[in-house]
Biopython code that builds the backbone (N, CA, C, O; Angstrom):
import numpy as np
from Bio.PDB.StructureBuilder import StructureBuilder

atoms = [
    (1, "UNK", "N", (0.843, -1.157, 0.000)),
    (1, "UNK", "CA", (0.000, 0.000, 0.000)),
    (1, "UNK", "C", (0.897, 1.231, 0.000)),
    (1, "UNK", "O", (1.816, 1.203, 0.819)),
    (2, "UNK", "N", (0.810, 2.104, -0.630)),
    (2, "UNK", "CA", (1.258, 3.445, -1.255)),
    (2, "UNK", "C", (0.042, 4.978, -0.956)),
    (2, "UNK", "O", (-1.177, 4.909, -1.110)),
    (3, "UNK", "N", (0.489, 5.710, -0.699)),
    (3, "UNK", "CA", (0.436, 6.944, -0.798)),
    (3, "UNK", "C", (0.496, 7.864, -2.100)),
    (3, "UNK", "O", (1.152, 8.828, -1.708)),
    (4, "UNK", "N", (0.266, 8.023, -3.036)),
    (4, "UNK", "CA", (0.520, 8.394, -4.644)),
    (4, "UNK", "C", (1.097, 9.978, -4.160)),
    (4, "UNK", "O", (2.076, 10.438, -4.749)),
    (5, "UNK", "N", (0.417, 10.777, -3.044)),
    (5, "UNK", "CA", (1.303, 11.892, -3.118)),
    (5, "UNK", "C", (2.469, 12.037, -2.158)),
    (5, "UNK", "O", (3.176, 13.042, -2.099)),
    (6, "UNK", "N", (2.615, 10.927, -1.394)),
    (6, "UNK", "CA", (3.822, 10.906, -0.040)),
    (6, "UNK", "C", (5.351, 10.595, -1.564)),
    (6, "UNK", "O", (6.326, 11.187, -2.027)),
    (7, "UNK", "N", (4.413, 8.984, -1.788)),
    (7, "UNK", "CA", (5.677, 8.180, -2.583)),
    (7, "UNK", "C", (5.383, 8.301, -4.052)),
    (7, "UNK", "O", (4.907, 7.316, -4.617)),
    (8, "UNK", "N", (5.644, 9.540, -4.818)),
    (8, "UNK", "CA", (5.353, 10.018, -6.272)),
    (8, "UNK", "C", (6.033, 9.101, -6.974)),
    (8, "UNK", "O", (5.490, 8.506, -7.904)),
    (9, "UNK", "N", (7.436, 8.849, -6.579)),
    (9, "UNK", "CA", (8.292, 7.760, -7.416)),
    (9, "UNK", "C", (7.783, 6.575, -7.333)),
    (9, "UNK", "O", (7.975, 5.893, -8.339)),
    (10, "UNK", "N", (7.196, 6.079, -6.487)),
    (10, "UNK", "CA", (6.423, 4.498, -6.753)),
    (10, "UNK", "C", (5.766, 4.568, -7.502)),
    (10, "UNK", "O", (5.817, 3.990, -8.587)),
    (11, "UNK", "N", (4.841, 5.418, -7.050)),
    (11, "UNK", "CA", (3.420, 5.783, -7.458)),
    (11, "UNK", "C", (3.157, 6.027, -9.326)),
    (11, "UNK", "O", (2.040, 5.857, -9.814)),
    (12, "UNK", "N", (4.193, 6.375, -10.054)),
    (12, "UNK", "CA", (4.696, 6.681, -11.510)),
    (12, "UNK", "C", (5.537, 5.469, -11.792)),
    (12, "UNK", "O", (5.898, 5.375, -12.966)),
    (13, "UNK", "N", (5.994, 4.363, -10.835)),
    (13, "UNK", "CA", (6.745, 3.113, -11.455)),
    (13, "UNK", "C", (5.679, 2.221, -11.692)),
    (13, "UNK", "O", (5.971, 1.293, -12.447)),
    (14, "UNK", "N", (4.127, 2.246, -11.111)),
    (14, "UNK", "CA", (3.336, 1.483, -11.424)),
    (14, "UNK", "C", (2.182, 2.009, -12.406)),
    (14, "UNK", "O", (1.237, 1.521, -13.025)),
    (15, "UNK", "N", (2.871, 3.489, -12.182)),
    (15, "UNK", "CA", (1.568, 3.855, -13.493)),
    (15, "UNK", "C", (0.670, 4.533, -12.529)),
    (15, "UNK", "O", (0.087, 5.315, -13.281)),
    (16, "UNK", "N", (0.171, 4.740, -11.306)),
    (16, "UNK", "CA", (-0.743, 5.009, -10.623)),
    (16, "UNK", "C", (-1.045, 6.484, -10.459)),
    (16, "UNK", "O", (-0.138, 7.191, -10.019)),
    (17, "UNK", "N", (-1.914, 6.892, -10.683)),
    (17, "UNK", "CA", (-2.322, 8.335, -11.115)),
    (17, "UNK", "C", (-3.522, 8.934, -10.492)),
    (17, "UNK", "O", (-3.784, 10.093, -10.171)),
    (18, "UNK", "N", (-4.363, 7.508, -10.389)),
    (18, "UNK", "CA", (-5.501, 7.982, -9.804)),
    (18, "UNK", "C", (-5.660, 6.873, -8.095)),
    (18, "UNK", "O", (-5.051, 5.813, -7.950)),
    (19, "UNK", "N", (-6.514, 7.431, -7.126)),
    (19, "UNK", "CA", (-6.582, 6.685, -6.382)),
    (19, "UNK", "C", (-8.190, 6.426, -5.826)),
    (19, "UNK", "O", (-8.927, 7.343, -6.189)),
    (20, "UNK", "N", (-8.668, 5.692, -5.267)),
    (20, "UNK", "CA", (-8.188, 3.876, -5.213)),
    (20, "UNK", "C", (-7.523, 3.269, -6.157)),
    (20, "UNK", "O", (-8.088, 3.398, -7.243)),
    (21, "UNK", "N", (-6.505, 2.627, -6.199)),
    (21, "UNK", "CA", (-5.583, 1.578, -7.026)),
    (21, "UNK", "C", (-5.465, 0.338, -6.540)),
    (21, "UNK", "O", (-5.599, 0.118, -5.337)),
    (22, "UNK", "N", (-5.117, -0.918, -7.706)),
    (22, "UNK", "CA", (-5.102, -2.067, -7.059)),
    (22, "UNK", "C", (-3.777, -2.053, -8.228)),
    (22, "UNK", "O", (-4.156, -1.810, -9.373)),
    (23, "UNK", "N", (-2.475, -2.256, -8.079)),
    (23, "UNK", "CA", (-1.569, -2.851, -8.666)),
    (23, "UNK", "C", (-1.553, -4.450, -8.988)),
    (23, "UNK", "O", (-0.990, -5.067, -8.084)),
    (24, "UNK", "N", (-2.055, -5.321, -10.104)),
    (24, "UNK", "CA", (-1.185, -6.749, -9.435)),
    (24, "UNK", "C", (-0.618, -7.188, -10.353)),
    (24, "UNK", "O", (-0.804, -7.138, -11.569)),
    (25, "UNK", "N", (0.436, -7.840, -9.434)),
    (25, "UNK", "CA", (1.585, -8.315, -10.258)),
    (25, "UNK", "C", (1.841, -10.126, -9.591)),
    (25, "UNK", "O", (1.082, -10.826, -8.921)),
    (26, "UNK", "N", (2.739, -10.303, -9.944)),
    (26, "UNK", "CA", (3.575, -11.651, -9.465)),
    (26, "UNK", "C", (5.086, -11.793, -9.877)),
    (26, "UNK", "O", (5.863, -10.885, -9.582)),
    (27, "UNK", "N", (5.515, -12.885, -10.536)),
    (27, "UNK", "CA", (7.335, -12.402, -10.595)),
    (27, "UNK", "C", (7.689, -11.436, -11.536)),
    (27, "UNK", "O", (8.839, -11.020, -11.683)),
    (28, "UNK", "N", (6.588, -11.025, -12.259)),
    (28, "UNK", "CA", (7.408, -10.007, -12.705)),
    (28, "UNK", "C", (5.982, -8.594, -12.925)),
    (28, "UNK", "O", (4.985, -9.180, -12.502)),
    (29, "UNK", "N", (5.586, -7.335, -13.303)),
    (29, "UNK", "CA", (4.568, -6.147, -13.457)),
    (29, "UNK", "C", (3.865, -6.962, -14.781)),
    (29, "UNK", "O", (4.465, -7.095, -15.848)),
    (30, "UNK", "N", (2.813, -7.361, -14.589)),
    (30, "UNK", "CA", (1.888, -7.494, -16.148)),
    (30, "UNK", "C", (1.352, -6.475, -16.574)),
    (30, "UNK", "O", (0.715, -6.405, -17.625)),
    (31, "UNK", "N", (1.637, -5.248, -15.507)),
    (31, "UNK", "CA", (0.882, -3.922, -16.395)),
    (31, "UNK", "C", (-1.073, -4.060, -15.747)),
    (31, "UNK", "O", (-1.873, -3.178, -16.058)),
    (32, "UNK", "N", (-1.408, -5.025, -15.059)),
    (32, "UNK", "CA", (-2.719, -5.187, -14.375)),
    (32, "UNK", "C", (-3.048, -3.581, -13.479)),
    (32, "UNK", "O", (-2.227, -3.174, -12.658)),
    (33, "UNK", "N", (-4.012, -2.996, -13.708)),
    (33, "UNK", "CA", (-4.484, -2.284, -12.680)),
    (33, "UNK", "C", (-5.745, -1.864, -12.384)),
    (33, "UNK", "O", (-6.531, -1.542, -13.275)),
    (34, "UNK", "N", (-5.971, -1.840, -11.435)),
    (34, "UNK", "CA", (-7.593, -1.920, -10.886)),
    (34, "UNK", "C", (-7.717, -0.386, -10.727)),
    (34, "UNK", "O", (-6.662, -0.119, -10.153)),
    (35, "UNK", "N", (-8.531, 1.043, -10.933)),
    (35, "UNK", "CA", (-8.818, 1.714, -10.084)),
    (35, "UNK", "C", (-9.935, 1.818, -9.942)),
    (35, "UNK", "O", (-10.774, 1.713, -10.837)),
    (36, "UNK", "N", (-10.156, 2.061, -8.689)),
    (36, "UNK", "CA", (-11.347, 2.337, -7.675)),
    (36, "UNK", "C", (-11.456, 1.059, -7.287)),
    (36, "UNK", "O", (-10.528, 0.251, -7.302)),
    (37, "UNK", "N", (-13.133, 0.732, -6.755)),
    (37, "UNK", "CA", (-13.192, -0.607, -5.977)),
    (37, "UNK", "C", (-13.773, -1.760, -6.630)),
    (37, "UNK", "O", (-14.968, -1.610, -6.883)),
    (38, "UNK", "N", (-13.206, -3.010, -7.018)),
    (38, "UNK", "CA", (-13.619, -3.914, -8.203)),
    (38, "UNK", "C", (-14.797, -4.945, -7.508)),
    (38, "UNK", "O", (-14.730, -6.169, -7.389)),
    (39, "UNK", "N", (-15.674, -4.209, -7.177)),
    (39, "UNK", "CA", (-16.811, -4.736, -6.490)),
    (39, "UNK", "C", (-17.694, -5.645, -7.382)),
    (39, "UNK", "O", (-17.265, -5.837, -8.520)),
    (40, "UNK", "N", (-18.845, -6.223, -7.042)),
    (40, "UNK", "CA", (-19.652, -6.874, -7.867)),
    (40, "UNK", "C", (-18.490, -8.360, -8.528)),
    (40, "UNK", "O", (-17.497, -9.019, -8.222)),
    (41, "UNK", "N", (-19.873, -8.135, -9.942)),
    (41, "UNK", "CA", (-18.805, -8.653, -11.261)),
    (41, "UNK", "C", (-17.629, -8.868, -11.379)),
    (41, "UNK", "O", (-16.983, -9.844, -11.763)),
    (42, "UNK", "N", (-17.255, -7.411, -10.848)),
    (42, "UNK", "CA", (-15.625, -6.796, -11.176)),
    (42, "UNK", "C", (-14.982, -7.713, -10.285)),
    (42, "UNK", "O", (-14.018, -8.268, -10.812)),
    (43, "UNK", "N", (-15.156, -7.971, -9.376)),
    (43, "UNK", "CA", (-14.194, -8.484, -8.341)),
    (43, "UNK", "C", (-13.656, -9.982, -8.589)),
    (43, "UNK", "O", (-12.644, -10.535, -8.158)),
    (44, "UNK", "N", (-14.759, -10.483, -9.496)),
    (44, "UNK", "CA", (-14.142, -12.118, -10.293)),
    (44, "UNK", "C", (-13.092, -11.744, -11.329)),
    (44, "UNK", "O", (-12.466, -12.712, -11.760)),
    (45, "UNK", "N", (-12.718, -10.405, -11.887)),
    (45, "UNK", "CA", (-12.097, -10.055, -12.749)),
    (45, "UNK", "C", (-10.381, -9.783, -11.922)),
    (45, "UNK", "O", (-9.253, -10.039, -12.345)),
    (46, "UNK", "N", (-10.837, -9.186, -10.654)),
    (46, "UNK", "CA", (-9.721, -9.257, -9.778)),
    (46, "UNK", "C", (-9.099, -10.220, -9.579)),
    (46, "UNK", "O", (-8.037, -10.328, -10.192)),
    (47, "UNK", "N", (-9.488, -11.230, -8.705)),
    (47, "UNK", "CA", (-9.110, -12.993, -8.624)),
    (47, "UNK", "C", (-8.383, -13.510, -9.918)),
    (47, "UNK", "O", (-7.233, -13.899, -10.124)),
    (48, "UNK", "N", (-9.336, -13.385, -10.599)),
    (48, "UNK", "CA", (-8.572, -13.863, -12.199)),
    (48, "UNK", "C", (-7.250, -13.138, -12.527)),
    (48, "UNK", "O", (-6.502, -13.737, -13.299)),
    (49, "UNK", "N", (-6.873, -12.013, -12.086)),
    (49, "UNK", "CA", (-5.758, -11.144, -12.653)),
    (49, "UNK", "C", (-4.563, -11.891, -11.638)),
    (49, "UNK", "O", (-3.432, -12.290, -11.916)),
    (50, "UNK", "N", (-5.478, -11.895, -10.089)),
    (50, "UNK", "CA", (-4.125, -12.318, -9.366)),
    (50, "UNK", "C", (-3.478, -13.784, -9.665)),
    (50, "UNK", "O", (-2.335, -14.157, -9.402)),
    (51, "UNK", "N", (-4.813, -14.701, -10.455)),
    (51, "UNK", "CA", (-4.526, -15.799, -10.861)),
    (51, "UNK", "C", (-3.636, -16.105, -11.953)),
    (51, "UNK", "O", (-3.049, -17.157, -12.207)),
    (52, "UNK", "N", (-3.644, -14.805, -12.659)),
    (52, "UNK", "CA", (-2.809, -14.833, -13.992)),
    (52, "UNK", "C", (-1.454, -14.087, -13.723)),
    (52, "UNK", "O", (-0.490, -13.998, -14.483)),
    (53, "UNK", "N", (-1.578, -13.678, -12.722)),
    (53, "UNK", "CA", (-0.053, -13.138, -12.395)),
    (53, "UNK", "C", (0.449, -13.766, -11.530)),
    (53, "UNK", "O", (1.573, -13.316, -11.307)),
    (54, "UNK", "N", (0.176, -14.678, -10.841)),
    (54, "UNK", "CA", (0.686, -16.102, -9.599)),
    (54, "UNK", "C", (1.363, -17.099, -10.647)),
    (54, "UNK", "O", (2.482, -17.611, -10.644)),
    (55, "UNK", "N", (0.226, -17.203, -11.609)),
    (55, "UNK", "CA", (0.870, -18.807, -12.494)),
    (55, "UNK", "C", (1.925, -17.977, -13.699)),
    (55, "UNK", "O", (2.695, -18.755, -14.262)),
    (56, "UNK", "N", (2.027, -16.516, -14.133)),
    (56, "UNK", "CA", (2.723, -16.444, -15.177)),
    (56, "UNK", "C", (2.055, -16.784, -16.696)),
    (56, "UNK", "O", (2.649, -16.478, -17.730)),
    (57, "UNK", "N", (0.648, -17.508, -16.687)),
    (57, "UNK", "CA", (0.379, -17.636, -18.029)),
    (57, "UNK", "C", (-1.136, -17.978, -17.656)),
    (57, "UNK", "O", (-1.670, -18.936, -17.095)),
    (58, "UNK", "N", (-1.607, -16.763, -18.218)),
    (58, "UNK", "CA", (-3.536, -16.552, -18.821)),
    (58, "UNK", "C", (-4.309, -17.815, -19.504)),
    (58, "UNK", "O", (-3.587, -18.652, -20.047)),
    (59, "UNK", "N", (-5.296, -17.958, -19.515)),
    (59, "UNK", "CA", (-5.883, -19.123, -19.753)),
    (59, "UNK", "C", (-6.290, -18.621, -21.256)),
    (59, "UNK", "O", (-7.404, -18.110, -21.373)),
    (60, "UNK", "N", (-5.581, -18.718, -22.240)),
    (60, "UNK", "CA", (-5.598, -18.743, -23.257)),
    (60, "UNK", "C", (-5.324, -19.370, -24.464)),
    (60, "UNK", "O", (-4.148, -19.628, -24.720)),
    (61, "UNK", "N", (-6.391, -19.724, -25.421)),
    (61, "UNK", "CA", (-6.223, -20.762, -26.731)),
    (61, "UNK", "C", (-4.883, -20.306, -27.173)),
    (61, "UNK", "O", (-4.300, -19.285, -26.810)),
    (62, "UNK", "N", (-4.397, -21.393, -28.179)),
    (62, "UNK", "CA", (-3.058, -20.842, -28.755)),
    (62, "UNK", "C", (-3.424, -20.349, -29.804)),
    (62, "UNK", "O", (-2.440, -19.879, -30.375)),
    (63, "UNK", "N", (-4.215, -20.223, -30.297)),
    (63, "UNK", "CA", (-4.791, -19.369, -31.493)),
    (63, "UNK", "C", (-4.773, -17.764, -30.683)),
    (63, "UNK", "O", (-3.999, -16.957, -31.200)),
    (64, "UNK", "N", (-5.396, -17.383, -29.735)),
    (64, "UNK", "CA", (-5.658, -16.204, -29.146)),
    (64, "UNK", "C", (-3.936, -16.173, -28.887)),
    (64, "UNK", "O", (-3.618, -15.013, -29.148)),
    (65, "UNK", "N", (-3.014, -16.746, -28.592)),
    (65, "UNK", "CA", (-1.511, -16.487, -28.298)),
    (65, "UNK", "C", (-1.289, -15.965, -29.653)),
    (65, "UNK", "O", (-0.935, -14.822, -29.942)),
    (66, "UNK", "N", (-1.538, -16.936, -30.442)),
    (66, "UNK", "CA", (-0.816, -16.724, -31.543)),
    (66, "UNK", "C", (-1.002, -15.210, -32.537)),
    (66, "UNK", "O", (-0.067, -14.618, -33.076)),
    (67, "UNK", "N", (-2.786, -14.725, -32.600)),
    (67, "UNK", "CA", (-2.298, -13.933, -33.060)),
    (67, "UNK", "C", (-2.485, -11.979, -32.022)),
    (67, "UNK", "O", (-2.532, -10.813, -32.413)),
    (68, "UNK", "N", (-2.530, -12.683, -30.621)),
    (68, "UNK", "CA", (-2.083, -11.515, -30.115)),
    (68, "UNK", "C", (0.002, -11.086, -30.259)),
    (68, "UNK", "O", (0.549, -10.011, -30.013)),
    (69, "UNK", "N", (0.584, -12.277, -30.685)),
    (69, "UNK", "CA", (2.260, -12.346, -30.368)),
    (69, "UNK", "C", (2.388, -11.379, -32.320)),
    (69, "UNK", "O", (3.227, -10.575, -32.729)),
    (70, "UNK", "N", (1.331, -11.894, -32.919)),
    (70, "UNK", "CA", (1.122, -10.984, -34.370)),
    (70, "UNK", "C", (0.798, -9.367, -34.316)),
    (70, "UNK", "O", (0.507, -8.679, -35.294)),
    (71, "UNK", "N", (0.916, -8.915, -32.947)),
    (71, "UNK", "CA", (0.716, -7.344, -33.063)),
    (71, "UNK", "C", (1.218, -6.770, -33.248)),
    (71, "UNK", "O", (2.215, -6.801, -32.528)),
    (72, "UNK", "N", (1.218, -5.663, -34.276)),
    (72, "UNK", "CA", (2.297, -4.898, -34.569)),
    (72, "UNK", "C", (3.391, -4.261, -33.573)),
    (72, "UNK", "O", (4.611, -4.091, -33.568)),
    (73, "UNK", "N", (2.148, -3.967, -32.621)),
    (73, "UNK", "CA", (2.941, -2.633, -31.414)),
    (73, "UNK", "C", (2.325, -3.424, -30.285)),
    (73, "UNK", "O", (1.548, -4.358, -30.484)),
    (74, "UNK", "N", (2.894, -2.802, -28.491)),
    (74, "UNK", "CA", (1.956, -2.907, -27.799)),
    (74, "UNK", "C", (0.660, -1.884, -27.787)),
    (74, "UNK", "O", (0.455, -0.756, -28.235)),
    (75, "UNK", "N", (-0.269, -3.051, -26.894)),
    (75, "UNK", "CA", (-1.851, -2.351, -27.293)),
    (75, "UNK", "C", (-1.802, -1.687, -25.773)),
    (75, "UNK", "O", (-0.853, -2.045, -25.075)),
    (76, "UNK", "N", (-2.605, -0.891, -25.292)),
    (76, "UNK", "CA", (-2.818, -0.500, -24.315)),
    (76, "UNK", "C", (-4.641, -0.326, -24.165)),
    (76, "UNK", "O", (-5.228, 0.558, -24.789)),
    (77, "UNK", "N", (-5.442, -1.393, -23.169)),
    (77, "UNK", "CA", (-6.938, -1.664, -23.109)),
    (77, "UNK", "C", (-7.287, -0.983, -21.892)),
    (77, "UNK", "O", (-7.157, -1.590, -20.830)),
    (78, "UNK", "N", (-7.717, 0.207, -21.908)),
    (78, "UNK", "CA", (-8.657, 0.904, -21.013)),
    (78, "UNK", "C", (-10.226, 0.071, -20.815)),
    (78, "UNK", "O", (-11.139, -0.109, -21.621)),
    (79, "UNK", "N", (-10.071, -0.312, -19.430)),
    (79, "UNK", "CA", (-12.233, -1.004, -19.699)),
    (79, "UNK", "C", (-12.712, -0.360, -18.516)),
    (79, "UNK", "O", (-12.377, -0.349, -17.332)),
    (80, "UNK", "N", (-13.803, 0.294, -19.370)),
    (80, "UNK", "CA", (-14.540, 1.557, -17.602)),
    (80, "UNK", "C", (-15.485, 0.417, -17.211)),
    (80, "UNK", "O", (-15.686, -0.342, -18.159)),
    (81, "UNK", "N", (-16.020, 0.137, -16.264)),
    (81, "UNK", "CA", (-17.327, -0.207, -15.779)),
    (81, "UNK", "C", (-18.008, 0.556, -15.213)),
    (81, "UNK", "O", (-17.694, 1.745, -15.168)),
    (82, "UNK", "N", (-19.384, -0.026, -14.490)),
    (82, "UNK", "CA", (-20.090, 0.462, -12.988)),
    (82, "UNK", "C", (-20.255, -0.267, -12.533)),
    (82, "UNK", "O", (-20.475, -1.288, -13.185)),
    (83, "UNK", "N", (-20.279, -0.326, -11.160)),
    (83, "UNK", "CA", (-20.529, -1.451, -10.000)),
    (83, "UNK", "C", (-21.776, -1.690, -10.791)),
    (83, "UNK", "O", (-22.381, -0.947, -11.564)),
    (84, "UNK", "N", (-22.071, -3.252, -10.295)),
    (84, "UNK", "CA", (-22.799, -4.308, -10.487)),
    (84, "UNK", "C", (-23.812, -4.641, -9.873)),
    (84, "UNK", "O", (-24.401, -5.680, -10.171)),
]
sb = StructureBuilder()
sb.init_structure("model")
sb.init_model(0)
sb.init_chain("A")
sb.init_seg("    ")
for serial, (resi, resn, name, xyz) in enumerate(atoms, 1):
    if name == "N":
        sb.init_residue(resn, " ", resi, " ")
    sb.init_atom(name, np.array(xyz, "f"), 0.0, 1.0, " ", f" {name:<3s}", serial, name[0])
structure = sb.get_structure()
């Protein structure tokens, strides 16, 4: 847990800008971030992230591997919700 205006330098190594934040990671940053509170719905979406950053690899067809590894650039996916 972080402070975004105490610890600015953390707070910009994870990207965190706005607060409530949920960073998750595992051995290494997947770039995962929650803001505000992933209530409802959302909160199976949480579990799943920490699940995919514990094991290192998403539950994904190798077709969906294959042609996300075909992207030109990295993508960057903004998804807004509302509580549930």
């Amino acid at each position: 847990m972080l402070n975004p205006a105490i610890d600015r330098a953390k707070a910009e190594t994870y990207g965190v800008d706005q607060v409530p934040a949920i960073a998750v990671e595992g051995a290494r940053d997947y770039g995962i971030r929650f803001f505000g509170i992933p209530s409802g719905y959302e909160f199976t979406n949480l579990i799943d992230s920490i699940v995919v950053a514990s094991t290192g690899e998403p539950d994904l067809s190798a077709e969906t591997k294959t042609a996300l590894a075909e992207l030109p650039a990295p993508v960057h996916i903004r998804v807004f919700s509302t509580p549930t």
